[in-house]
KOLGU-225242 format. One record per residue: residue number from 1; residue in three letters; y, x, z of N, C-alpha, C, O in turn. Coordinates in pm, 1 decimal, padded with zeros to 6 digits. Each point is the difference from the previous one (the first is absolute). Last residue first. Layout:
! KOLGU-225242
- i;aa;n.north;n.east;n.up;ca.north;ca.east;ca.up;c.north;c.east;c.up;o.north;o.east;o.up
- NUM;ALA;Y;X;Z;Y;X;Z;Y;X;Z;Y;X;Z;
...
***
This chain:
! KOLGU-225242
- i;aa;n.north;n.east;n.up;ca.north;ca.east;ca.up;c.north;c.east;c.up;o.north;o.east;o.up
- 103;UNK;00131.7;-01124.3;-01719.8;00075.7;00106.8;-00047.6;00123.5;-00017.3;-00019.1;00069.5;00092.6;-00042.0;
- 102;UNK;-00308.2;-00383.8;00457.7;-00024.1;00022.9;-00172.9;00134.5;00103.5;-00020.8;00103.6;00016.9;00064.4;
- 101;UNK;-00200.8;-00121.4;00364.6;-00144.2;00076.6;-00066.3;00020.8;00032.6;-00091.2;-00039.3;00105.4;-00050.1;
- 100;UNK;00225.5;-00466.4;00262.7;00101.7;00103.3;00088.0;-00074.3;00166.5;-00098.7;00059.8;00107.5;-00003.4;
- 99;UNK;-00210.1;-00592.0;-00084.1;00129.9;00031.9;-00073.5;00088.8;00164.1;00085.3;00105.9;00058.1;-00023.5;
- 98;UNK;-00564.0;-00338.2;00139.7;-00001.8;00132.3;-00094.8;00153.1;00040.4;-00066.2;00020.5;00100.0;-00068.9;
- 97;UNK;-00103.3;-00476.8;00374.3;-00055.6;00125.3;00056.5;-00046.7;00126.4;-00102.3;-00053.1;00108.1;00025.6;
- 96;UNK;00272.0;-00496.6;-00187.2;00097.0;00002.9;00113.1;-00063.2;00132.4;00085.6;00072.8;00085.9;00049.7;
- 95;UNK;-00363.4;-00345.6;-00365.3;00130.5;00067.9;-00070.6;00079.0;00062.3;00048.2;00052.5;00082.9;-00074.4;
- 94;UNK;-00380.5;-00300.4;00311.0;-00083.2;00113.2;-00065.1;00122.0;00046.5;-00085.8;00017.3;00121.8;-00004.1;
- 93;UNK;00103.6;-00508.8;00214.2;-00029.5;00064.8;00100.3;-00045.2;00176.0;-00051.6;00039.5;00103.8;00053.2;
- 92;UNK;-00014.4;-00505.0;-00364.2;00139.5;00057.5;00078.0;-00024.7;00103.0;00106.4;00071.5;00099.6;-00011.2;
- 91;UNK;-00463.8;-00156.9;-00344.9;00061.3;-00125.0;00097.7;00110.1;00107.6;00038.6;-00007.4;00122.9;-00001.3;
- 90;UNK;-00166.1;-00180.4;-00548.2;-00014.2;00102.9;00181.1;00042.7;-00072.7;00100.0;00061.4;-00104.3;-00022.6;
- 89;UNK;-00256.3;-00078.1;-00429.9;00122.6;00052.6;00013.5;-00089.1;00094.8;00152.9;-00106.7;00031.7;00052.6;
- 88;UNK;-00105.4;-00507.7;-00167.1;00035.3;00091.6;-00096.1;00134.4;00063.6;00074.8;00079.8;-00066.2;00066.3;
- 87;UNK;-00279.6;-00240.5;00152.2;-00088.4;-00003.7;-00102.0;-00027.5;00098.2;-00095.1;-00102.8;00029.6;-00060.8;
- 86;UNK;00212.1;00060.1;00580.5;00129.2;-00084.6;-00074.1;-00198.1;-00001.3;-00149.1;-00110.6;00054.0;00003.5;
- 85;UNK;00008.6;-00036.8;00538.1;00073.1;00074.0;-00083.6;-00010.9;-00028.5;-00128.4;-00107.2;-00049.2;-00035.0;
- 84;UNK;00030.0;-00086.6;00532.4;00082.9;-00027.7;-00120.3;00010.8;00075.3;-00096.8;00116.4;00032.2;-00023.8;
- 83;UNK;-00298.2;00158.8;00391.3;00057.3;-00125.2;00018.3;00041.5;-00028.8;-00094.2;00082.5;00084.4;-00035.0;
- 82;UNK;-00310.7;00427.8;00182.9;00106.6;-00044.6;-00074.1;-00041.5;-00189.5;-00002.3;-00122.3;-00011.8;-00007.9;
- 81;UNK;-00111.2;00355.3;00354.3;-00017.5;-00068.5;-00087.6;00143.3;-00078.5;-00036.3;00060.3;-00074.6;00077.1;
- 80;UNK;-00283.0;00469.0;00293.4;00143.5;-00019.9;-00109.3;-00057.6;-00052.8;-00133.2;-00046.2;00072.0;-00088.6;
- 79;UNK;-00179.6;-00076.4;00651.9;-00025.4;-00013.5;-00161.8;00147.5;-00026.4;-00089.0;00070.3;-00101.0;00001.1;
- 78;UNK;-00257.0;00208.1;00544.2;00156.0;-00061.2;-00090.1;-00067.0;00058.8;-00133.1;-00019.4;00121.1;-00011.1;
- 77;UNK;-00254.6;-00098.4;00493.5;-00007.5;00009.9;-00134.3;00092.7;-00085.1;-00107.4;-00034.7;-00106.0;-00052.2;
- 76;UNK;-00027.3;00263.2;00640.7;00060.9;-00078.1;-00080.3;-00065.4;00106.5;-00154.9;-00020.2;00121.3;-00005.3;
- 75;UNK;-00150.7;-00010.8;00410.8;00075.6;-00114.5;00003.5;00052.1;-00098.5;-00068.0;00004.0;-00120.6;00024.7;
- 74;UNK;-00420.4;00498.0;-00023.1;00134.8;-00040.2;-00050.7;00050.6;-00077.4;00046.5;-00077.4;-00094.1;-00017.8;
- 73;UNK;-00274.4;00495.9;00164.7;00038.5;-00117.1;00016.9;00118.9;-00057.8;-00084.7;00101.1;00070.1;00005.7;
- 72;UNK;-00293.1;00434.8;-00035.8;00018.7;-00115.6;00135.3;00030.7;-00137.5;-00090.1;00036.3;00001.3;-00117.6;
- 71;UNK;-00214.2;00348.1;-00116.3;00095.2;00061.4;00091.5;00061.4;-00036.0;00092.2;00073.5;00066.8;00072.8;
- 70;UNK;-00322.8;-00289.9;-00437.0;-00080.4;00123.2;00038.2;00023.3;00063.0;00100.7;-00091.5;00051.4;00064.4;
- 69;UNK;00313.4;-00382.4;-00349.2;-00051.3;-00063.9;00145.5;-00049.6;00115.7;00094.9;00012.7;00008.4;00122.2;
- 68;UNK;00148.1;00056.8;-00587.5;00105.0;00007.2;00100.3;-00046.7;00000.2;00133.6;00035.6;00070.4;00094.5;
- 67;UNK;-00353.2;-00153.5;-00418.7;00028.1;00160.2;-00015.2;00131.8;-00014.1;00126.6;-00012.9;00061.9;00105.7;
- 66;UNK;-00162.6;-00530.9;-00244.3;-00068.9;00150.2;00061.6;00048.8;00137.9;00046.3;-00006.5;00050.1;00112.3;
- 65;UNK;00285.7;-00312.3;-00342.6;-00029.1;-00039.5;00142.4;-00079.5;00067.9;00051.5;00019.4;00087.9;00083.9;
- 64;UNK;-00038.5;-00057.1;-00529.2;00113.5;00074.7;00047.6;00045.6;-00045.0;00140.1;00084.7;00074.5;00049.0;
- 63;UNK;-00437.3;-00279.4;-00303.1;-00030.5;00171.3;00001.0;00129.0;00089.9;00129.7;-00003.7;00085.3;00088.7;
- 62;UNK;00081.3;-00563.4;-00257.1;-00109.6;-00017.5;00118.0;-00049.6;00171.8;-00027.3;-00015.6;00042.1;00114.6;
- 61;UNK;00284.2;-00145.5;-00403.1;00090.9;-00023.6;00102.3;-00138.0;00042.2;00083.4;-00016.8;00114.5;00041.9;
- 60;UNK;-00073.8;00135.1;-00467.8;00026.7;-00107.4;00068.4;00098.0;-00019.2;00121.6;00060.6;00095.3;00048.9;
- 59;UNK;-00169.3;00338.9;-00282.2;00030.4;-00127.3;-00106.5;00018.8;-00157.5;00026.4;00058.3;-00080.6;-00072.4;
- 58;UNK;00212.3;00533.8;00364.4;-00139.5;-00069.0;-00021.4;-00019.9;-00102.9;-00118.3;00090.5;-00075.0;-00036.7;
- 57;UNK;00167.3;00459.1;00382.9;00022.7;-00065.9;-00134.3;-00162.5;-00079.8;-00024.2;-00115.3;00026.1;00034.4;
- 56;UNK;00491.4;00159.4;00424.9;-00101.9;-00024.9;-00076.8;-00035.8;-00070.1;-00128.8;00056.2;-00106.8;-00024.2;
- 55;UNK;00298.3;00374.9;00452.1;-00019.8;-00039.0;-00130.5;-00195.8;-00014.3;-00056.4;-00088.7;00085.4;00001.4;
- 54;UNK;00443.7;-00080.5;00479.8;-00140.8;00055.2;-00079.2;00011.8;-00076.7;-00106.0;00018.5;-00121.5;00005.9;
- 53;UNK;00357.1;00265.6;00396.9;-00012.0;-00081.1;-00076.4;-00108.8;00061.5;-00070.2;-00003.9;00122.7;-00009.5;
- 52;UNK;00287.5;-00141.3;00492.8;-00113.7;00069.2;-00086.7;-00008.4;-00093.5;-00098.6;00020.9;-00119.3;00021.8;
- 51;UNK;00237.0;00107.9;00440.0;00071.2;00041.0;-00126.2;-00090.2;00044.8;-00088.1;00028.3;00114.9;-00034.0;
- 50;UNK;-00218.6;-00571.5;00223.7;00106.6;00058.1;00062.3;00089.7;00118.5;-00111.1;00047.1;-00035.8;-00107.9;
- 49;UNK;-00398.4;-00114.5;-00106.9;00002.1;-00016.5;00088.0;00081.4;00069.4;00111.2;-00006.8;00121.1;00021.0;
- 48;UNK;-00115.4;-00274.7;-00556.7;00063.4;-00000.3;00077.3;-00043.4;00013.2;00171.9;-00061.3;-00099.5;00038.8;
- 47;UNK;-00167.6;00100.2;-00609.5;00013.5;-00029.1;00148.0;00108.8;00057.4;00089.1;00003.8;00122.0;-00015.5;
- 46;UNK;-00085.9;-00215.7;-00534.4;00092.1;00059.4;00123.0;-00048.7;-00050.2;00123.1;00047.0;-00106.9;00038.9;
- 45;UNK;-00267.3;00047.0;-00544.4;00042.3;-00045.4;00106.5;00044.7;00086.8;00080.5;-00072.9;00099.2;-00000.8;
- 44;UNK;-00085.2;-00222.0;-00521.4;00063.3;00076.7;00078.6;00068.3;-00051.9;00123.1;00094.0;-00079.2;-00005.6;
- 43;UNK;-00463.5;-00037.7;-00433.9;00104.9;-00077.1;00084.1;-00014.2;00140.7;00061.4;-00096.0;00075.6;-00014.2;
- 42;UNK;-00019.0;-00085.3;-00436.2;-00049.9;-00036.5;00091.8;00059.5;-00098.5;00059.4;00033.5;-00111.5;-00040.1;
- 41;UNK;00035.4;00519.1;-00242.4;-00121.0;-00015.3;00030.4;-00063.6;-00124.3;00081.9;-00115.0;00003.3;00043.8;
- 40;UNK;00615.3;00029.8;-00219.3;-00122.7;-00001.5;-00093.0;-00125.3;-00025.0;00019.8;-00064.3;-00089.2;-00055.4;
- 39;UNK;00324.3;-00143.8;00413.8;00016.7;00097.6;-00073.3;-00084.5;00006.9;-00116.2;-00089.4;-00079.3;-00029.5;
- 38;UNK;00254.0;-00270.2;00451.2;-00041.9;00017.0;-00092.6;00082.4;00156.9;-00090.2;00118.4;00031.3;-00013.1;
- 37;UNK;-00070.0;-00191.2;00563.0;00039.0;-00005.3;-00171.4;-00103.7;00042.4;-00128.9;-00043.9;00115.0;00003.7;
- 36;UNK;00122.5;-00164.4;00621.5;-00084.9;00015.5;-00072.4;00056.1;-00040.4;-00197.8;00006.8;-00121.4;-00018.8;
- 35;UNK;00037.1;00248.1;00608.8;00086.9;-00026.0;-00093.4;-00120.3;-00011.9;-00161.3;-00095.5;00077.1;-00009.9;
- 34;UNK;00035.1;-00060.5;00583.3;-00069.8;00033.3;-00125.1;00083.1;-00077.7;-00128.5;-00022.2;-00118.7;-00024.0;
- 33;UNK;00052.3;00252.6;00562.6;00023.0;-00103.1;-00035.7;-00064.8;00042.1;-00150.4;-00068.9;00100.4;00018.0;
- 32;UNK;-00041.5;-00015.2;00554.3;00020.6;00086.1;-00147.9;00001.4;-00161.5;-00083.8;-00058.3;-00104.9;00027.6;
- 31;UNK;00236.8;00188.5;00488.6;-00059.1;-00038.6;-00129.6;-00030.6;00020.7;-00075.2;00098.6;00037.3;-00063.5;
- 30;UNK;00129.6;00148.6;00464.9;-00133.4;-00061.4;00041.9;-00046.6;-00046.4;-00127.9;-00120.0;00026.6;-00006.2;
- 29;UNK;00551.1;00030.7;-00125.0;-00094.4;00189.5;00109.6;-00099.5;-00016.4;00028.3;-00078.8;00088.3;-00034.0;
- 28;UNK;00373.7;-00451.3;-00240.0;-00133.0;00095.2;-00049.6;-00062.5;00125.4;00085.6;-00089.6;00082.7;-00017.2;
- 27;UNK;00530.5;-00293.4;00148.2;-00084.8;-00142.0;-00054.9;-00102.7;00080.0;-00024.5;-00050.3;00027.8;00108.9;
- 26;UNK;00374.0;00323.4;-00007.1;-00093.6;-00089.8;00140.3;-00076.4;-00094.9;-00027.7;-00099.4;-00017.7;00070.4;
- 25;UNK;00325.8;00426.4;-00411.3;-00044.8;-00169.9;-00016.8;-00077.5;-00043.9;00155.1;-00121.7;-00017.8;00005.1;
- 24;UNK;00371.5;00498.0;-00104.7;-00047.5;-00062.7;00027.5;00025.6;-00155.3;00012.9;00088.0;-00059.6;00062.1;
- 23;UNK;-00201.7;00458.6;-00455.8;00134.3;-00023.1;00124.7;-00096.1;-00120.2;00084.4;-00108.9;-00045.9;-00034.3;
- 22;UNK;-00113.5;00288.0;-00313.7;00036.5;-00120.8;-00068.9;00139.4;-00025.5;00128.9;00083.3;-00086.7;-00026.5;
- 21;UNK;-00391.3;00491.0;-00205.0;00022.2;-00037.9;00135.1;00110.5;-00094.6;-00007.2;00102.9;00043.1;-00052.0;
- 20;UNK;-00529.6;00101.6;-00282.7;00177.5;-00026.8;00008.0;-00005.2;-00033.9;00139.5;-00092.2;-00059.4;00055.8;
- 19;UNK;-00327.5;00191.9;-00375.8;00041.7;00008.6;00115.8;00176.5;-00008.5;00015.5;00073.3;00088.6;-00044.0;
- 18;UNK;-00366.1;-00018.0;-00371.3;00022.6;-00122.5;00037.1;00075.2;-00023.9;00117.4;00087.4;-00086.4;-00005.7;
- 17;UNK;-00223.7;00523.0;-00197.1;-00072.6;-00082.2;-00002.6;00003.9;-00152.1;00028.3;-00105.9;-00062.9;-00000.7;
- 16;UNK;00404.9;00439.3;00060.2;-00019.4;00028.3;-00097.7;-00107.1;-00098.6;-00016.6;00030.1;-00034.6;-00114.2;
- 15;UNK;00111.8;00069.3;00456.8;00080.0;-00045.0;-00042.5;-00031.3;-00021.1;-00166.7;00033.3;-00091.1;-00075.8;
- 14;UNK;-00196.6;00231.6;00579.2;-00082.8;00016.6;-00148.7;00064.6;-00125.6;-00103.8;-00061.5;-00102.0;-00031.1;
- 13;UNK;00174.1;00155.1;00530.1;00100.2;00121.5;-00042.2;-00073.4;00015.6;-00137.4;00045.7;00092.4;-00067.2;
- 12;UNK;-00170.0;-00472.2;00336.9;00130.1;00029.0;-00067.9;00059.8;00102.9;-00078.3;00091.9;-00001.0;-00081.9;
- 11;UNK;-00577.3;-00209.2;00187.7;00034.6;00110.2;00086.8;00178.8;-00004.4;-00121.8;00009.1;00022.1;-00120.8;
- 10;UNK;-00367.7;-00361.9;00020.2;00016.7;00027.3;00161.1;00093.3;00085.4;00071.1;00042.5;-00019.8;00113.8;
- 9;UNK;-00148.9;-00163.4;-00542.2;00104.8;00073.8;-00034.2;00030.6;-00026.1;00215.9;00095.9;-00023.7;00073.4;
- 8;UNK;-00425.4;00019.5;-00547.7;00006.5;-00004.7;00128.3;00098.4;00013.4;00071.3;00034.5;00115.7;-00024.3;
- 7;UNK;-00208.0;-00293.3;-00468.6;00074.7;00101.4;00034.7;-00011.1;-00040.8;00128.6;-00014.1;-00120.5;00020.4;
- 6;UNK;-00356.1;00037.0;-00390.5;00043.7;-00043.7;00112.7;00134.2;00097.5;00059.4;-00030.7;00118.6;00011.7;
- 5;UNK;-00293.2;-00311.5;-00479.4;00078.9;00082.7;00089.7;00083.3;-00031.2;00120.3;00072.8;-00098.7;00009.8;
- 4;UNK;-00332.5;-00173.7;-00424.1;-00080.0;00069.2;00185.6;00020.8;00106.7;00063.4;-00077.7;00056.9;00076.7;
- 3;UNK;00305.4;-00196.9;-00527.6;00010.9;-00092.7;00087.6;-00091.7;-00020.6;00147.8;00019.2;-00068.7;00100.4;
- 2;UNK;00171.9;00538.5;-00337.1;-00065.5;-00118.2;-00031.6;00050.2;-00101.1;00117.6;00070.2;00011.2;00100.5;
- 1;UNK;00258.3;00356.5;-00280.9;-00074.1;-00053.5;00112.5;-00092.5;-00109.1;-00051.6;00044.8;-00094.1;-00065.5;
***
């Protein structure tokens, strides 16, 4: 996927493309919320709304609003930015979420 790819994921049953039918969240039905993390290409964002979820990738944050915004409106934009993190080594948290993974 480039980073000016867009997955749509309006219609649930195109699963195969991003589209997840997410159960029902009442906080987000009226809302679309926008999850957002850093990736290779980029940044990668999840819109949320009610049970629908849209995937978008982008090289920028501000690209990737765009592209989310495209489809209504955001409410909320939650950015997954790591706090502290150690000088050297791994942080506890990242050890603890890969220990279930390792061989």
């Amino acid at each position: 996927m480039t980073a000016t790819e867009q997955v749509s994921a309006r219609d649930p049953t195109s699963r195969g493309h991003g589209g997840q039918e997410m159960g029902d969240h009442a906080w987000v039905e009226s809302e679309r919320v926008l999850g957002v993390d850093a990736c290779k290409a980029g940044w990668v964002g999840l819109a949320l709304t009610g049970r629908y979820c849209g995937a978008n990738v982008a090289g920028t944050i501000d690209e990737l609003v765009e592209m989310a915004d495209a489809d209504g409106p955001l409410a909320v934009v939650a950015i997954d930015i790591p706090i502290g993190l150690p000088d050297r080594g791994r942080r506890q948290a990242d050890v603890l979420a890969r220990k279930p993974w390792a061989p």
